[in-house]
C-alpha beads as a LAMMPS data file, in Angstrom:
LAMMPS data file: protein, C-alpha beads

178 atoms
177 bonds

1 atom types
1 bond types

-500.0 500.0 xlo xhi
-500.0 500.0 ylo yhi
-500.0 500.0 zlo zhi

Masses

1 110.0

Atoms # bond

1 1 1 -255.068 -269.226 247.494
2 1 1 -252.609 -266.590 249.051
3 1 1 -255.124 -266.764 252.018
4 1 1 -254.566 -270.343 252.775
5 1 1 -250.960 -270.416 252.394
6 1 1 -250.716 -267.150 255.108
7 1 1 -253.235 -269.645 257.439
8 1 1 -250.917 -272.491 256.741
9 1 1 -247.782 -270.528 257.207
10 1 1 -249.071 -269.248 260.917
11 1 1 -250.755 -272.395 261.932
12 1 1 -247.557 -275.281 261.202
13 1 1 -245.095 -273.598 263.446
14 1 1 -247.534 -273.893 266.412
15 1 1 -248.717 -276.828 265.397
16 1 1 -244.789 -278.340 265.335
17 1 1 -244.256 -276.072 268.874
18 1 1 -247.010 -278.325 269.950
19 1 1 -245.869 -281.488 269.086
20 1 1 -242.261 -280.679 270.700
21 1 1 -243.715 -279.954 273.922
22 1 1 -245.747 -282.867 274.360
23 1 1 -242.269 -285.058 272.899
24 1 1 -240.528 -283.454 276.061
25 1 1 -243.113 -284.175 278.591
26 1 1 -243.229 -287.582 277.898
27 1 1 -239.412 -288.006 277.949
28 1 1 -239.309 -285.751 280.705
29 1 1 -241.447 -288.220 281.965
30 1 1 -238.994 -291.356 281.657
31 1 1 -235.822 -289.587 282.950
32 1 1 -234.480 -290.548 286.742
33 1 1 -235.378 -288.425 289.120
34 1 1 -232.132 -287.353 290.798
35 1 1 -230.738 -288.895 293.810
36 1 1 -230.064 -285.905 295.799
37 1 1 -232.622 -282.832 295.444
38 1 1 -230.665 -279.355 296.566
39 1 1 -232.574 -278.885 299.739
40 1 1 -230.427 -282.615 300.619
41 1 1 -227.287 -281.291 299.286
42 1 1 -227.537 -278.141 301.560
43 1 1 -227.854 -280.246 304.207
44 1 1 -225.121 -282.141 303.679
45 1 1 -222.478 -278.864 303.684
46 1 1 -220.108 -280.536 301.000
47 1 1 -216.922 -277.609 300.236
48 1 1 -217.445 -276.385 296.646
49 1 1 -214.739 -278.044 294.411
50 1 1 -212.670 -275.203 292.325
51 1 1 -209.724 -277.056 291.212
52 1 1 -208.526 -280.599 290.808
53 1 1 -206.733 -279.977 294.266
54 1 1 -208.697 -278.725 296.576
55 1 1 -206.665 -277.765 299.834
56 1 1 -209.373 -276.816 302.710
57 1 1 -207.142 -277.757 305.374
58 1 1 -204.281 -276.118 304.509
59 1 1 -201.583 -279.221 304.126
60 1 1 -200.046 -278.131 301.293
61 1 1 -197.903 -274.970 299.846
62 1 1 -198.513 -273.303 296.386
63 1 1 -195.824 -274.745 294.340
64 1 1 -197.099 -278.209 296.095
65 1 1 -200.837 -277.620 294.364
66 1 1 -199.691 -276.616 291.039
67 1 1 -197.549 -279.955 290.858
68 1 1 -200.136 -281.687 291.610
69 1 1 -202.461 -279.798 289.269
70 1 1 -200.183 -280.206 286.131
71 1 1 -199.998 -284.146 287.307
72 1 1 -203.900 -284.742 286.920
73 1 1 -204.172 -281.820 284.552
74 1 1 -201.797 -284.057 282.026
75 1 1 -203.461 -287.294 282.923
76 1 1 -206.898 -285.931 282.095
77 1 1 -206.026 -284.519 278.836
78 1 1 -204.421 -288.283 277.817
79 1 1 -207.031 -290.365 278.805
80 1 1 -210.719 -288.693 280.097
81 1 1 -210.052 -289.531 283.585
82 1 1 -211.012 -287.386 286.096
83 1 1 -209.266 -287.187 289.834
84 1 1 -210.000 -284.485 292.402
85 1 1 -208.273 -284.353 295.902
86 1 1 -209.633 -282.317 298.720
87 1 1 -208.598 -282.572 301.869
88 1 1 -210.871 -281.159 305.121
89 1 1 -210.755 -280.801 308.454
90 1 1 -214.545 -282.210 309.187
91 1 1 -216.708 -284.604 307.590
92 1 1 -219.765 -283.613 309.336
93 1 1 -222.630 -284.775 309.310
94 1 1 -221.344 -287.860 308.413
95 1 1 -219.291 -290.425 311.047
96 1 1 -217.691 -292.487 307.904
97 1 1 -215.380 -291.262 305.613
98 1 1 -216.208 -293.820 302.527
99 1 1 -220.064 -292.579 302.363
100 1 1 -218.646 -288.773 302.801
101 1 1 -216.006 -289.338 299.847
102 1 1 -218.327 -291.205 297.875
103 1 1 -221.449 -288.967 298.163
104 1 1 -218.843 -285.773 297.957
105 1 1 -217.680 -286.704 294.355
106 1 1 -221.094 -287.834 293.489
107 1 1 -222.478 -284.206 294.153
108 1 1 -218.878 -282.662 292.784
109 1 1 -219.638 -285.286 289.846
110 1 1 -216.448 -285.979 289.310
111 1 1 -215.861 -288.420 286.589
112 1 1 -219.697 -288.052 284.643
113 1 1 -218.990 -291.227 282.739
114 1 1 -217.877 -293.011 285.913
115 1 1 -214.007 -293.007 284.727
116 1 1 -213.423 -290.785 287.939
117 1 1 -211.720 -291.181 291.508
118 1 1 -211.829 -288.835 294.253
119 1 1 -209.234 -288.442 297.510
120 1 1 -210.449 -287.607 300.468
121 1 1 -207.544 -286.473 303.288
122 1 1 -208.123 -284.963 306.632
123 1 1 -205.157 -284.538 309.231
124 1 1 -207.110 -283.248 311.907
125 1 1 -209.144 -286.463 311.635
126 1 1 -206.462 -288.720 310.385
127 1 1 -208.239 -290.066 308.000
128 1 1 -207.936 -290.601 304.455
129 1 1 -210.315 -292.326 301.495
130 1 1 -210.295 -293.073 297.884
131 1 1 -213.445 -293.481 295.908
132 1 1 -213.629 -294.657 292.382
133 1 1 -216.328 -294.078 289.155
134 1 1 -218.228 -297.225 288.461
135 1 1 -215.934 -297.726 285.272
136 1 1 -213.296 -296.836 287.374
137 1 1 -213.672 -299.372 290.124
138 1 1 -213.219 -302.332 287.268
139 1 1 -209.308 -301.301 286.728
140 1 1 -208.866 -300.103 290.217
141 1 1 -210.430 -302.050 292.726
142 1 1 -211.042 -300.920 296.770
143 1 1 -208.040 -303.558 297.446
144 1 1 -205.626 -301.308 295.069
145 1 1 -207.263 -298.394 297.108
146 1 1 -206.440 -299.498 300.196
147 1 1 -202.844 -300.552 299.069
148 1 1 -201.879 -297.060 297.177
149 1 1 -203.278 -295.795 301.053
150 1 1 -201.352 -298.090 303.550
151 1 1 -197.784 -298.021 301.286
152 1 1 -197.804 -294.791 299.789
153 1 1 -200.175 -292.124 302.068
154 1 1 -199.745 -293.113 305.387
155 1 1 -195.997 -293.695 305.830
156 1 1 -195.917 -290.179 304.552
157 1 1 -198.782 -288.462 306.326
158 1 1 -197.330 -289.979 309.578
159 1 1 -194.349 -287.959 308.914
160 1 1 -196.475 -284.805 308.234
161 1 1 -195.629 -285.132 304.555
162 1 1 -198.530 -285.082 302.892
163 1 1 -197.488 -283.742 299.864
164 1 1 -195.235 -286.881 299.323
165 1 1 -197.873 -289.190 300.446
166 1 1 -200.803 -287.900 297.950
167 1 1 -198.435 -287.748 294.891
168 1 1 -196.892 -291.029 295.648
169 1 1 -200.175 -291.984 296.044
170 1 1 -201.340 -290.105 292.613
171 1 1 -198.455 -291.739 290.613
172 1 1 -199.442 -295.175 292.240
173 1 1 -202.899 -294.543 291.337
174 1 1 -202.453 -292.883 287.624
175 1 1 -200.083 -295.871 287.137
176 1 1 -202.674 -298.787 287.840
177 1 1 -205.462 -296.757 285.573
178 1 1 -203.046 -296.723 282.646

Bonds

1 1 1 2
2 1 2 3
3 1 3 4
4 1 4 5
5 1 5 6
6 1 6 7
7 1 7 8
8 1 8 9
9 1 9 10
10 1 10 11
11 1 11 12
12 1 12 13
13 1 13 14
14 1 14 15
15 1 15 16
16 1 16 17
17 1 17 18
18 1 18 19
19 1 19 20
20 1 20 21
21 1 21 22
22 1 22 23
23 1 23 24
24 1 24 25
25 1 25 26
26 1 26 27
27 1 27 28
28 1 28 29
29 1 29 30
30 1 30 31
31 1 31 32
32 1 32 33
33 1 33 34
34 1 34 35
35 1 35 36
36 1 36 37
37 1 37 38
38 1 38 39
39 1 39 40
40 1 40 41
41 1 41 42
42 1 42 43
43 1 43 44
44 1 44 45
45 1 45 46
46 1 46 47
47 1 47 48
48 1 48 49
49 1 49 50
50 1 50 51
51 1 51 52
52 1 52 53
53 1 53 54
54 1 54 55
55 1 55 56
56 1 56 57
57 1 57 58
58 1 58 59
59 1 59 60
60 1 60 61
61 1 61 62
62 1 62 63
63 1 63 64
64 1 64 65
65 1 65 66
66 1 66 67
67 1 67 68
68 1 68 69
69 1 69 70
70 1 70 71
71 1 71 72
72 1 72 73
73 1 73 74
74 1 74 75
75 1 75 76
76 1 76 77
77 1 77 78
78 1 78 79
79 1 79 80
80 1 80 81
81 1 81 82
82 1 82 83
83 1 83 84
84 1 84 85
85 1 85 86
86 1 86 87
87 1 87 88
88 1 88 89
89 1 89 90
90 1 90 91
91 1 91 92
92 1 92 93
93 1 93 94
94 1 94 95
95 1 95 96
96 1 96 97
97 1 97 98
98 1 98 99
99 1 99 100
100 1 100 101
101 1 101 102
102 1 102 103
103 1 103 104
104 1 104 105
105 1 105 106
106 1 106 107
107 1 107 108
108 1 108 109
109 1 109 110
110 1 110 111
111 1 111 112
112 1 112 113
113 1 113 114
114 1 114 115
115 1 115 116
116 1 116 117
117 1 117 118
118 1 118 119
119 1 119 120
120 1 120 121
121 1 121 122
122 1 122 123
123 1 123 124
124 1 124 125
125 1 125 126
126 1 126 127
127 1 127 128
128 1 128 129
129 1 129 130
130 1 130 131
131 1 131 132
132 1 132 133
133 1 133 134
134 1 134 135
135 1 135 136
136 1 136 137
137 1 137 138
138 1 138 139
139 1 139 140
140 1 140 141
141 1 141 142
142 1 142 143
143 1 143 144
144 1 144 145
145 1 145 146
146 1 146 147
147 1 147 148
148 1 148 149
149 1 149 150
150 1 150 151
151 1 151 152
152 1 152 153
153 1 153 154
154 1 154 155
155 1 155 156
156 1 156 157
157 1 157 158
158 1 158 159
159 1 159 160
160 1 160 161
161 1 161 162
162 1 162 163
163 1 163 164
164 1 164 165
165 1 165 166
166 1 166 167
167 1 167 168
168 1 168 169
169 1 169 170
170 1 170 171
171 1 171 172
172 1 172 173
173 1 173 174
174 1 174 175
175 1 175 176
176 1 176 177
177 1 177 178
């Protein structure tokens, strides 16, 4: 008797390894593949995200960022929302700015659950986007987009103040999503 319960007692946690392996192929199986495999996301030379602000281009000051930060920073902790702002001096090697912002906060993933928004600034292009989650876009529509961009950023960013236009902007933004 001792024999078959040392047999059991080796055979049923292979036999349950078994069964777990062949349960993850076959979900494996059903999952999406992803959209962008890393040999496309090389390609597409997107700057590596650190910090909700992300200032490649060099338009703002210290004490500037860390407003900002704190701003998102506190609107994240209330409410799940996630907003990153990067600003960059190319967008290469794409010509439009709306499939660069959108495909650059897809790969940063910002917002997982689609309750995100990404800002998209470059001076040296003059040129400036907004893209929204999927959950994001049914509060804040590309017509509140391009508002919060024509009467908050640009008046501001023509005056080289681009701190004032993104967190007039931000406010406008943070306000609509409340």
């Amino acid at each position: 008797m001792k024999i078959s319960n040392i047999i059991f007692i080796l055979i049923f946690p292979f036999f349950i390894g078994c069964c777990k392996i062949n349960a993850q192929t076959e979900n494996s199986k059903k999952r999406p593949i992803p959209e962008l495999n890393p040999s496309e996301l090389e390609k597409k030379n997107f700057p590596k995200s650190l910090f909700f602000v992300n200032d490649f281009e060099h338009l703002l000051n210290n004490e500037q960022i860390l407003d900002l930060e704190i701003i998102i920073n506190d609107f994240r902790i209330k409410t799940k929302n996630e907003i990153v702002i990067i600003s960059v001096n190319s967008i290469n090697p794409y010509t439009d700015i709306s499939n660069y912002t959108l495909d650059l906060s897809n790969y940063l993933r910002v917002g997982k659950d689609g309750n995100g928004l990404t800002i998209v600034v470059s001076k040296e292009l003059r040129k400036v986007q907004i893209a929204t989650g999927n959950a994001t876009e049914k509060i804040i529509s590309n017509e509140n987009c391009d508002k919060v961009i024509n009467e908050f950023m640009i008046p501001n960013f023509k005056n080289d103040k681009y701190y004032e236009g993104l967190k007039s902007g931000l406010l406008e933004l943070i306000e609509m999503w409340k």
